[in-house]
LOMI-404156 format. One line per 8 residues: number of its first residue (from 1); for each residue x negated, y, z of C-alpha. Coordinates in nm, 2 decimals. Layout:
// LOMI-404156
NUM	X,Y,Z; ...;
// end
This chain:
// LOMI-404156
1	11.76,20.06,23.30; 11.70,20.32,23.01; 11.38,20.42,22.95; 11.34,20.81,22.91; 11.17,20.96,22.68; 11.07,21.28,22.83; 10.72,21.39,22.89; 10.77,21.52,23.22;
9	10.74,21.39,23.56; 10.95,21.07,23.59; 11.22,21.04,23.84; 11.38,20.66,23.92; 11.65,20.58,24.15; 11.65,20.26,24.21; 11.96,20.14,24.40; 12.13,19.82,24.54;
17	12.20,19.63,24.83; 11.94,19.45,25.08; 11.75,19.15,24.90; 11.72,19.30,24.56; 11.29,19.36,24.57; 11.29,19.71,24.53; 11.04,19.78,24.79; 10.80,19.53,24.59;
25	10.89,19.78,24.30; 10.79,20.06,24.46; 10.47,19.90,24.57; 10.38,19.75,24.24; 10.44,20.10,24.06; 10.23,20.27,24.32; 9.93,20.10,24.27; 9.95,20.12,23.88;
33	9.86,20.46,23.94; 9.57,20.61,24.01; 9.69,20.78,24.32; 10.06,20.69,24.52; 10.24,20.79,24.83; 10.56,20.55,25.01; 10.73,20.72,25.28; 10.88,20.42,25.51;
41	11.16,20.45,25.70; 10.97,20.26,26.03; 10.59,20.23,26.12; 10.66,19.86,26.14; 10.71,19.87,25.76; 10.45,20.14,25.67; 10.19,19.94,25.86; 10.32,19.59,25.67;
49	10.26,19.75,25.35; 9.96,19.90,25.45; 9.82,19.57,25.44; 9.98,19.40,25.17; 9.78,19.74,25.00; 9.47,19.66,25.18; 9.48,19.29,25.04; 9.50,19.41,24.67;
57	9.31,19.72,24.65; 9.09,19.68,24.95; 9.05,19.87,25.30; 8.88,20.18,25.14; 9.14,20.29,24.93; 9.44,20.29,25.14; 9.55,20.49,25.39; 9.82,20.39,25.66;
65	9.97,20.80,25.81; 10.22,20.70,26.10; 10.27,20.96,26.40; 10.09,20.72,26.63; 9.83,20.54,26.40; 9.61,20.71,26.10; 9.39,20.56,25.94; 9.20,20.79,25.67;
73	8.92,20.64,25.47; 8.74,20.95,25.27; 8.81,20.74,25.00; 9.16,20.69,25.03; 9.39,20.65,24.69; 9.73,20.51,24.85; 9.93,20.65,25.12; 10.14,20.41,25.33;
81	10.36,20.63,25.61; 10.67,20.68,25.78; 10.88,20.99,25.63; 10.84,21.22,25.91; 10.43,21.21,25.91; 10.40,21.19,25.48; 10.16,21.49,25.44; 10.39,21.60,25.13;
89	10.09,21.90,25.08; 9.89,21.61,24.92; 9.91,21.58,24.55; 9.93,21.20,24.42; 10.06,21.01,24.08; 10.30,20.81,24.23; 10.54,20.88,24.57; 10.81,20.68,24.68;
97	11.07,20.74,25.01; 11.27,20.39,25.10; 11.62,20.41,25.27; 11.71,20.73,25.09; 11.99,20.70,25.20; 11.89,20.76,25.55; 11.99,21.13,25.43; 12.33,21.05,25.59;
105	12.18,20.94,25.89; 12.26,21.21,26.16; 11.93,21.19,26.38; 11.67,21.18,26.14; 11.89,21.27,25.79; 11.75,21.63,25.75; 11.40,21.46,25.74; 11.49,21.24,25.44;
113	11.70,21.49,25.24; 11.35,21.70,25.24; 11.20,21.44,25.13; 11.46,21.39,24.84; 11.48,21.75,24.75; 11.10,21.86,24.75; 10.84,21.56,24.79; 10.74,21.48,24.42;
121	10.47,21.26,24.24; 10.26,21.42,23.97; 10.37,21.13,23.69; 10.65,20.95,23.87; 10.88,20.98,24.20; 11.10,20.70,24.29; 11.35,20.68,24.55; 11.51,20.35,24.68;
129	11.81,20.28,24.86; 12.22,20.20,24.89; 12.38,20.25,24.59; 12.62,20.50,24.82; 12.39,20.78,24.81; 12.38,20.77,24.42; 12.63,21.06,24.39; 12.41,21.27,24.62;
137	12.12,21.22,24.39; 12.31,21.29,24.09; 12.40,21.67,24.25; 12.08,21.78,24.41; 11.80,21.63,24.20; 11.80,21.67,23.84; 11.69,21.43,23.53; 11.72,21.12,23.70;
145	11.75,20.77,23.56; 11.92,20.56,23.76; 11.87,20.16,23.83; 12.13,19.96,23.98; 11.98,19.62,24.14; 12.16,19.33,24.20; 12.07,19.09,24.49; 11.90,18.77,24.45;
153	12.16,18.55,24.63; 12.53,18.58,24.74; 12.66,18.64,25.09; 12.96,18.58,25.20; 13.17,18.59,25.52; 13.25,18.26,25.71; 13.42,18.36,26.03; 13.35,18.36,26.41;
161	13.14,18.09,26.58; 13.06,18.02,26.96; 12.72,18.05,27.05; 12.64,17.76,27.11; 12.80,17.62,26.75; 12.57,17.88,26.55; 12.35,17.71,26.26; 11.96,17.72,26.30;
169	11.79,18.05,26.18; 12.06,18.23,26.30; 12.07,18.61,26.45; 12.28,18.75,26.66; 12.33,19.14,26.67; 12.44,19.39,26.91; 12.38,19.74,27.02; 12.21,19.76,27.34;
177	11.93,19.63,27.55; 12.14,19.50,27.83; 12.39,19.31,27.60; 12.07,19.16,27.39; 11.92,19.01,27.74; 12.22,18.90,27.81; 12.33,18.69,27.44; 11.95,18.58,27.48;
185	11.95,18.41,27.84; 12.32,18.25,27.67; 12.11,18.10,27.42; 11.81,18.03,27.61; 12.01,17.78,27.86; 12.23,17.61,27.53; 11.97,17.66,27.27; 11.65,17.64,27.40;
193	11.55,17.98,27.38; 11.55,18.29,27.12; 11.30,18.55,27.03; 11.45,18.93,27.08; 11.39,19.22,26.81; 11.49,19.58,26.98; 11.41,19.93,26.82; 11.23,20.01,27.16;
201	10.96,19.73,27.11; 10.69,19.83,26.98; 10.57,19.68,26.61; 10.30,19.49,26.76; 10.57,19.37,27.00; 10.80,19.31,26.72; 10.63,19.13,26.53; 10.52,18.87,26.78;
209	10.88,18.79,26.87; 10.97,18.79,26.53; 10.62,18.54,26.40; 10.76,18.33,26.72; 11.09,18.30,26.53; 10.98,18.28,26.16; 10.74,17.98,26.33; 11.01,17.78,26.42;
217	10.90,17.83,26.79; 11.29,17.94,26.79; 11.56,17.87,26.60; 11.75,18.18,26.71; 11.69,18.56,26.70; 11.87,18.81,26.87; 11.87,19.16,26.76; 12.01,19.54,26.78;
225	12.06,19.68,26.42; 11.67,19.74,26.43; 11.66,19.38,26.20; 11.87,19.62,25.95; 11.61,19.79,25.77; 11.30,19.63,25.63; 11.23,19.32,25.81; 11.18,19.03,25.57;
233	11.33,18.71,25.79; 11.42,18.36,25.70; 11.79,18.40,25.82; 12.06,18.21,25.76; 12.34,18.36,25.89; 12.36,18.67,26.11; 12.67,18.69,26.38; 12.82,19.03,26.50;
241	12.85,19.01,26.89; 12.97,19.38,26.86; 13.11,19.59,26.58; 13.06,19.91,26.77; 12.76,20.13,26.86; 12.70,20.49,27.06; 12.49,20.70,26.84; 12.39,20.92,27.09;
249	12.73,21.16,27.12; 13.01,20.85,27.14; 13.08,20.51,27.08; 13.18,20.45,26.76; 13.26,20.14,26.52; 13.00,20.01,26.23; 13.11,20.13,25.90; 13.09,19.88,25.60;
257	12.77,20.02,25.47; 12.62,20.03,25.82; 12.74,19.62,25.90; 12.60,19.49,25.47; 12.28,19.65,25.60; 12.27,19.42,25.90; 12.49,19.16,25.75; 12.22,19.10,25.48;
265	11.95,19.03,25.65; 12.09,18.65,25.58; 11.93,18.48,25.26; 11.61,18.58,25.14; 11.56,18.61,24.80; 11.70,18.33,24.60; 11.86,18.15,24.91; 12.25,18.25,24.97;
273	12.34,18.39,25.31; 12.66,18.41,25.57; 12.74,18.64,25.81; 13.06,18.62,26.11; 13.13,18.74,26.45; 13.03,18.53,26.73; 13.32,18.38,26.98; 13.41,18.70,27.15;
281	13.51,18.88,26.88; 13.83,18.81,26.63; 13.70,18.87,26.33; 13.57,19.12,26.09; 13.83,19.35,25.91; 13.88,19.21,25.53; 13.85,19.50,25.39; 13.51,19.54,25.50;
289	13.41,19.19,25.39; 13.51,19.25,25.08; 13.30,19.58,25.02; 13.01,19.33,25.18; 13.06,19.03,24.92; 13.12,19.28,24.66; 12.85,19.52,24.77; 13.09,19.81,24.65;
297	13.08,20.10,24.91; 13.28,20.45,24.99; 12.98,20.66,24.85; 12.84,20.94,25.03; 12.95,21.28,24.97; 12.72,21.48,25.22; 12.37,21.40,25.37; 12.24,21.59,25.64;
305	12.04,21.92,25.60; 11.80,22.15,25.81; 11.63,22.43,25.67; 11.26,22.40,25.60; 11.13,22.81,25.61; 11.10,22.86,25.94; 11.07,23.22,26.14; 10.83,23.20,26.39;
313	10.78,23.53,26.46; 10.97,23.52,26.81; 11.15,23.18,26.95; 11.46,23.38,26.93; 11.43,23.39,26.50; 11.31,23.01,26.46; 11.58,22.89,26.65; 11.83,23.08,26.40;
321	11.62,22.93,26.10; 11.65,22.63,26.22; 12.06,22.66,26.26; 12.10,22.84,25.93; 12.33,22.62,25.71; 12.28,22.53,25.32; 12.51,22.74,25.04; 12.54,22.41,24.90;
329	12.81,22.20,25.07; 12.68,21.85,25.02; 12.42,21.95,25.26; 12.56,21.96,25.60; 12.34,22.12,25.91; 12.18,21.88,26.06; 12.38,21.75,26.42; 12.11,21.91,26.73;
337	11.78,21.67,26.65; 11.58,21.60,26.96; 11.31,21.87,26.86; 11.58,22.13,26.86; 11.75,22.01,27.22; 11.39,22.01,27.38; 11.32,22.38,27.21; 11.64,22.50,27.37;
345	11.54,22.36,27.73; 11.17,22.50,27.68; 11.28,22.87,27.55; 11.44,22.88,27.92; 11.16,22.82,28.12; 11.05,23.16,28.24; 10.64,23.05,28.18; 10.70,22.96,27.82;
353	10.93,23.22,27.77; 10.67,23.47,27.88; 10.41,23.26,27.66; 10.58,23.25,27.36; 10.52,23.63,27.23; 10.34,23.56,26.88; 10.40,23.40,26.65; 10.09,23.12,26.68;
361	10.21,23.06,27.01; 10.58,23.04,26.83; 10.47,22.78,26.66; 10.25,22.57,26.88; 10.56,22.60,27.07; 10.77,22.40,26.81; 10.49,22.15,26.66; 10.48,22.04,27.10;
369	10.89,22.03,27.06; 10.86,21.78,26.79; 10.63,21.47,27.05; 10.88,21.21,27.00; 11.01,21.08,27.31; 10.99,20.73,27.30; 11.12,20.69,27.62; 11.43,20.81,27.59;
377	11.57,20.83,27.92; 11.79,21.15,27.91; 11.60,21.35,28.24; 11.41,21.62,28.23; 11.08,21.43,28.26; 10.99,21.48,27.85; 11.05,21.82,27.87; 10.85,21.90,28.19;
385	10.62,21.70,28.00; 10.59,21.92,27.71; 10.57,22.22,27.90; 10.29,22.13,28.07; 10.09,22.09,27.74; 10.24,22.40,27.66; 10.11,22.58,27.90; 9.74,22.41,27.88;
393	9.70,22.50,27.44; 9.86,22.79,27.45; 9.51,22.98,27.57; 9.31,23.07,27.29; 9.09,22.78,27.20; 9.18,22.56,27.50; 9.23,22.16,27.48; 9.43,21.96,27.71;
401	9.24,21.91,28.05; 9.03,21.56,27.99; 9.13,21.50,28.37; 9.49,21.54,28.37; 9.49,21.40,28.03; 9.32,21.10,28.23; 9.52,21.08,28.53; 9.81,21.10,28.29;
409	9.72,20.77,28.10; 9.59,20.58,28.36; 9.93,20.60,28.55; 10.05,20.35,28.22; 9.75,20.10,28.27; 9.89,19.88,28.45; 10.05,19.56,28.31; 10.28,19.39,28.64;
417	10.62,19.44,28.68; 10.94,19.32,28.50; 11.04,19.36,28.16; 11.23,19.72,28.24; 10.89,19.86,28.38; 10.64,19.72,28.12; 10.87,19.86,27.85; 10.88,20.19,27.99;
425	10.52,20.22,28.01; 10.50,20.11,27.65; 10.71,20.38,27.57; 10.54,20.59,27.79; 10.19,20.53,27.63; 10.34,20.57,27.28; 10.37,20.91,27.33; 10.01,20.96,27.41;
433	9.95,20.77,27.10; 10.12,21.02,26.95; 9.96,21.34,27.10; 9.64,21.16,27.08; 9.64,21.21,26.67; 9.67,21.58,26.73; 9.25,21.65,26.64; 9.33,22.01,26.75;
441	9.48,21.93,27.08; 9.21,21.67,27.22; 8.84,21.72,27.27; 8.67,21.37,27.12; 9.03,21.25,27.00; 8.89,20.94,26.87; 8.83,20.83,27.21; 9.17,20.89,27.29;
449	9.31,20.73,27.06; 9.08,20.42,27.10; 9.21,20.42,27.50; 9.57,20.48,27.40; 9.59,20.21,27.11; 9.40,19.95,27.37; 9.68,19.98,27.63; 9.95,20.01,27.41;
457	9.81,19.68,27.24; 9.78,19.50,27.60; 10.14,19.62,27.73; 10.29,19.49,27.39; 10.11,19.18,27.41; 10.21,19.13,27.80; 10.56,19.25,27.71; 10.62,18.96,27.46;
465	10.44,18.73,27.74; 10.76,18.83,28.00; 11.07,18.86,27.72; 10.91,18.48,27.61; 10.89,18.37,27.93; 11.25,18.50,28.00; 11.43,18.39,27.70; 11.24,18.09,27.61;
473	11.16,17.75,27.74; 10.81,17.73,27.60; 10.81,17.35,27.66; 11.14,17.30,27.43; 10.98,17.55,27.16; 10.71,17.35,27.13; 10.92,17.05,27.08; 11.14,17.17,26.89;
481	10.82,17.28,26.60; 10.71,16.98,26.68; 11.07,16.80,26.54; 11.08,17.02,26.26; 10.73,16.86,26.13; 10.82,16.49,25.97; 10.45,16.39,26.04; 10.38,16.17,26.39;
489	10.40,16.37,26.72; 10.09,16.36,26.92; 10.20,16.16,27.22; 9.98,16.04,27.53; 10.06,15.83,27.81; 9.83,15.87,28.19; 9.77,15.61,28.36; 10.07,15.64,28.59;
497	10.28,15.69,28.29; 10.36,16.09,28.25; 10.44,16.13,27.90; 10.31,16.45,27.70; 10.45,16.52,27.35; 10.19,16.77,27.19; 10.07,16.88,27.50; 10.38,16.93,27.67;
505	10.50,16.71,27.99; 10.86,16.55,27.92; 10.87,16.28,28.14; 10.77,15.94,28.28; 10.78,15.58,28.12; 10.85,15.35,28.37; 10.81,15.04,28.23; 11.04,15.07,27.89;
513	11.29,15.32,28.06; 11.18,15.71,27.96; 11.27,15.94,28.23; 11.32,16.26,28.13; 11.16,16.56,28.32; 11.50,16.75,28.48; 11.60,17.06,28.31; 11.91,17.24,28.37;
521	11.94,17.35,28.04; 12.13,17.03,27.85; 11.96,17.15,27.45; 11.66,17.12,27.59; 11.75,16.77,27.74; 11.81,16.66,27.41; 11.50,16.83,27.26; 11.28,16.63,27.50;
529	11.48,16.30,27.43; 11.42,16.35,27.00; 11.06,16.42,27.07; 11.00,16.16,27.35; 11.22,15.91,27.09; 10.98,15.96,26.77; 10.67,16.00,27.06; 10.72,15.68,27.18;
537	10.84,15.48,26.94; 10.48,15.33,26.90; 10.41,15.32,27.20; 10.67,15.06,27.34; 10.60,14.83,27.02; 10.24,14.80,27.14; 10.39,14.77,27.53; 10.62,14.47,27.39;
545	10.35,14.27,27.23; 10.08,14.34,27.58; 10.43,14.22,27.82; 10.44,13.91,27.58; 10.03,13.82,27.61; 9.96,13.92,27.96; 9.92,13.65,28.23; 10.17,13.59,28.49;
553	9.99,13.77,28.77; 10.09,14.05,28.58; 10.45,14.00,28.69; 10.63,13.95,28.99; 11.01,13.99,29.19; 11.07,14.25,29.45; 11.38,14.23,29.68; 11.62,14.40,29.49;
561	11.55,14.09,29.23; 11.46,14.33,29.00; 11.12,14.16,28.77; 10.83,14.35,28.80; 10.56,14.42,28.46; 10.27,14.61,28.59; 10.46,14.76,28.95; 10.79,14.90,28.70;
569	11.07,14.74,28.69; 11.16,14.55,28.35; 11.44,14.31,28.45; 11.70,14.18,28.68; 11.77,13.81,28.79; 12.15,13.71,28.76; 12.31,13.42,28.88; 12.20,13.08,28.67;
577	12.40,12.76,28.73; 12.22,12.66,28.96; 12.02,12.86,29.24; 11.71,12.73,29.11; 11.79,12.87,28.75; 11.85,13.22,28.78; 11.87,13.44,28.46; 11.69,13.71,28.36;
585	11.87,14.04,28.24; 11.66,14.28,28.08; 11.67,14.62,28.16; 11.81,14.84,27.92; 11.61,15.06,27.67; 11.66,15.31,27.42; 11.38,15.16,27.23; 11.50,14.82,27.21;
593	11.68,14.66,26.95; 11.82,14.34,26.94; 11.50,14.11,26.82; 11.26,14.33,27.08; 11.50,14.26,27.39; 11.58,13.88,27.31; 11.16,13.89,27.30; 11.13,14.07,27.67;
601	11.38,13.83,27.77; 11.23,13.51,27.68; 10.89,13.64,27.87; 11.05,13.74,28.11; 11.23,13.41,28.16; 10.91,13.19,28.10; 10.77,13.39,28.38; 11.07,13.32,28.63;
609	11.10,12.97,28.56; 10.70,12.90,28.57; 10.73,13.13,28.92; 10.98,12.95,29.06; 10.81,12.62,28.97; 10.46,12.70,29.14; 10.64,12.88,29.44; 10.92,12.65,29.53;
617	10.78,12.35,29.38; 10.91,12.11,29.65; 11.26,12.20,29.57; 11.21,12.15,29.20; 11.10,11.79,29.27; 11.38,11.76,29.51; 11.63,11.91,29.22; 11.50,11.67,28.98;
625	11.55,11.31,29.21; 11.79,11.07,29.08; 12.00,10.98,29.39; 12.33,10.89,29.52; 12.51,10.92,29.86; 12.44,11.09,30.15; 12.12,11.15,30.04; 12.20,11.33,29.71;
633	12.49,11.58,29.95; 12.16,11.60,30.18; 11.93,11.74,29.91; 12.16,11.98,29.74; 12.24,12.17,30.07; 11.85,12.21,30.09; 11.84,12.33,29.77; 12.08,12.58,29.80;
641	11.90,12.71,30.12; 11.64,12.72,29.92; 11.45,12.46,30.19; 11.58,12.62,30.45; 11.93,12.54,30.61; 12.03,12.51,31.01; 12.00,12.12,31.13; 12.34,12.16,31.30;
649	12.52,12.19,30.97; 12.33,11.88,30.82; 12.41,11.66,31.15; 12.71,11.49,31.00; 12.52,11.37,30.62; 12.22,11.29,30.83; 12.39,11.08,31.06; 12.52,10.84,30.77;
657	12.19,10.85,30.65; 12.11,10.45,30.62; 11.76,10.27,30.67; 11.78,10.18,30.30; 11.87,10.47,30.18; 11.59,10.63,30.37; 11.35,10.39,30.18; 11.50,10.43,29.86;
665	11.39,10.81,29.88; 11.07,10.73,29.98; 11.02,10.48,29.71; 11.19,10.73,29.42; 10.83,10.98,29.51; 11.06,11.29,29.63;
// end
């Protein structure tokens, strides 16, 4: 970069694809001044800054401007806020806008090119961005110097992959709500589970699904484009289940600039990155993974454009302002932003029309216009909404009622219901936020904005309670953390053998057999069997050595022939060579190897032969008489009944019985 040598304000440019620290640029410069001022393109990232400020410089000298959160120490030195609510009026050393080239964007674009044409630091102004919008820069602002930044790690294209084949710390993006759910219950039943990031979370529900995946709760993260601007993840690889989006007028496909700033989310910092399409999809077109690997873009020509001098002296005359196009022709009007649409709908309404006379009330009229709606839901809900306010400020000195203000925000304090209802009261509530930071508006706004931020808090907190509980097992998160760490699980084992890996039940131990706890869900089968594997491990060592020590009246035979340890089965008798000399077969175990099982077997075998000695000892003296003749055939039929056999089927040996052979038994002790 060269270094000018003017005397005058300083104006930097610094450019480059995702993963090239310019943010931590920005922030760095910014607090080497005295004063400084970033403009973020989301209140997830202003807020993130904020305290990465706050840990520096400390909580009284930074200031976090969002349009649902301010907070405004007297002594505040650094400004952290989105680019809508940057109070531009305020003179600092140092100001910053990220995602310049957001100018291009067509909802929120105008707001960004002001920003680039007029917002200005007294010593130094830096904007930071795609190197696409550096022709843009070059033609509106002048004296710029320029920095082109390169990333800290490569990314490169490596195909499509079926779900269930994709590498840990993966994402997978698409464009919609419904098709996120849908990729995440996919991975929930063949992975385990996934955390979701959508741009209608709120942060404080973003980031907990997010912490869950950096964590290692989850190895998976599933995602609209929201992940493409400013969150810092450990990804891998990110997979396009889509490569086409409705922006609000059609559906449309992802341009290359649009899929590198998704795409490189993957590798952070010095670690290299893939991205691919998942199964559904063929591919991505080469063309556009070369611009990606090469991070060369089609550069921007136009950004969008709204004029800031604004008429208000009837609704009529700031409704053409706002329409009047640029002489310049890189700036193109901007395409009907939400405030304009809900001015339009409110100008009808006969009330407001007859309201709307002065130009105060003109204006009043347009600052209400510009409540975001969070909720987004196309009716004409918002704008009854804002017409209602309307109509309550625009009497001279008047507030919104404190009980339909009430009544209005209690309606959102609830927390039951599915994931659909919770997030539209989250959106709901959001906008109260919103109005709540409107001092002018609200009688005691700090109490407002106390009750607002609490339930927004609680919904986003229950919210990421229901999407975890929907998309993942908590049992096989926890495992699968747990696997991650090389150290020893914590494993215990009740009384009636239930098995618990850190807290967690995964099944019973019946005698050396683990039994897994059912789960339809076959990843999370083999999660529980890896944790239950290194859990127990221990465990059936110490088991062996107490099966080998304990006493025989810790054994026994049921009638299945199965050989009992402690009431669980441990082995099965199989024919000896004789009926008196059964042998044992030890039941298998994972655990075992060869040495442990021949040492089961042997107890288990002492054990059956000592049983059948004290139990049957008549037939084991019996077995072990030296005899001949009738006598002998006599004694082996009552040894293969076990002492027991019918006297009709011995009538024929005993009849040849003799009187010496008779004493000849006697005399031999059997």
């Amino acid at each position: 970069m060269q270094i000018s040598t003017r005397t005058g304000p300083r104006i930097l440019a610094i450019l480059g694809p995702t993963n090239t620290g310019k943010t931590h640029l920005a922030m760095e410069r910014m607090l080497a001044h005295t004063t400084g001022m970033i403009g973020f393109p989301l209140r997830l990232l202003a807020r993130e800054n904020y305290d990465r400020a706050v840990a520096k410089v400390g909580k009284g000298a930074v200031a976090l401007i969002t349009g649902e959160e301010r907070i405004l120490p007297k002594t505040a030195r650094y400004f952290l806020c989105t680019v809508e609510a940057m109070p531009v009026a305020k003179q600092v050393d140092f100001l910053a806008i990220d995602e310049i080239q957001m100018c291009a964007d067509p909802e929120r674009g105008h707001v960004f090119t002001d920003r680039l044409l007029h917002a200005r630091g007294r010593h130094e102004t830096m904007f930071m961005g795609a190197e696409t919008i550096r022709p843009v820069i070059r033609k509106l602002v002048d004296n710029v110097e320029f920095d082109r930044r390169e990333r800290f790690s490569t990314l490169t294209y490596n195909g499509a992959k079926k779900i269930q084949r994709l590498p840990s710390q993966s994402a997978v993006v698409t464009f919609s709500a419904q098709e996120v759910y849908a990729v995440a219950e996919l991975v929930r039943r063949q992975k385990g589970g996934a955390a979701v990031v959508l741009g209608a979370l709120s942060p404080r529900t973003r980031n907990a699904q997010v912490e869950m995946f950096q964590n290692g709760e989850v190895e998976h993260l599933i995602a609209t484009d929201a992940i493409g601007m400013g969150l810092n993840l450990d990804l891998n690889h990110v997979a396009f289940a889509a490569m086409s989006k409705f922006d609000g007028k059609f559906n449309r496909g992802l341009t290359a600039a649009e899929t590198a700033q998704i795409a490189g989310r993957a590798g952070r910092h010095m670690n290299d990155g893939t991205f691919g399409v998942t199964g559904n999809l063929s591919g991505i077109d080469p063309d556009i993974i070369e611009q990606i690997e090469e991070h060369e873009f089609e550069p921007l020509a136009k950004v969008f454009w709204r004029n800031a001098r604004l008429d208000f002296r009837t609704v009529d005359a700031l409704q053409k302002s706002l329409r009047r196009r640029s002489d310049d022709p890189t700036l193109i009007l901007a395409r009907e932003p939400v405030d304009e649409i809900m001015l339009d709908h409110l100008a009808r309404n006969e009330d407001v029309a007859r309201i709307a006379t002065a130009p105060d009330r003109v204006q009043l009229l347009w600052e209400i216009c510009q409540i975001p709606d969070f909720r987004n839901i196309h009716t004409d809900a918002h704008p009854r909404l804002l017409t209602s306010i309307y109509r309550y400020l625009a009497k001279p000195g008047s507030k919104l009622p404190i009980d339909w203000l009430g009544e209005q925000i209690l309606r959102l304090d609830r927390y039951d219901g599915d994931i659909d209802q919770l997030s539209s009261r989250l959106a709901g509530i959001r906008v109260w936020t919103y109005v709540s930071h409107k001092h002018h508006w609200l009688e005691d706004a700090n109490h407002w904005q106390e009750r607002t931020r609490a339930i927004e808090d609680k919904l986003s907190d229950v919210l990421h309670e229901r999407l975890t509980q929907r998309f993942v097992d908590r049992r096989t998160s926890v495992l699968l953390k747990s696997l991650k760490d090389k150290s020893e699980l914590m494993s215990t084992i009740t009384a009636n053998g239930e098995v618990q890996v850190e807290g967690e039940f995964v099944g019973r131990l019946d005698g050396f057999r683990f039994i897994a706890d059912e789960t339809d869900a076959a990843f999370e089968g083999k999660a529980i069997a890896s944790a239950a594997r290194r859990a127990l491990t221990g465990e059936i060592a110490q088991r062996v050595k107490q099966l080998e020590t304990d006493e025989d009246d810790k054994f026994a035979v049921n009638g299945q022939l199965q050989v009992l340890w402690n009431g669980s089965p441990v082995g099965v008798l199989k024919k000896g060579d004789t009926v008196l000399s059964p042998e044992v077969q030890v039941i298998d175990s994972e655990f075992f190897d060869g040495p442990t099982r021949e040492r089961v077997r042997t107890r288990l075998q002492n054990f059956i032969n000592s049983h059948i000695e004290t139990r049957l000892k008549m037939l084991t003296r019996l077995r072990d008489c030296q005899l001949s003749g009738p006598i002998r055939g006599l004694l082996f039929q009552l040894n293969e009944g076990l002492g027991c056999v019918p006297r009709s089927e011995l009538e024929s040996l005993v009849k040849d019985l003799s009187e010496g052979t008779c004493q000849t038994w006697r005399a031999s002790g059997c």
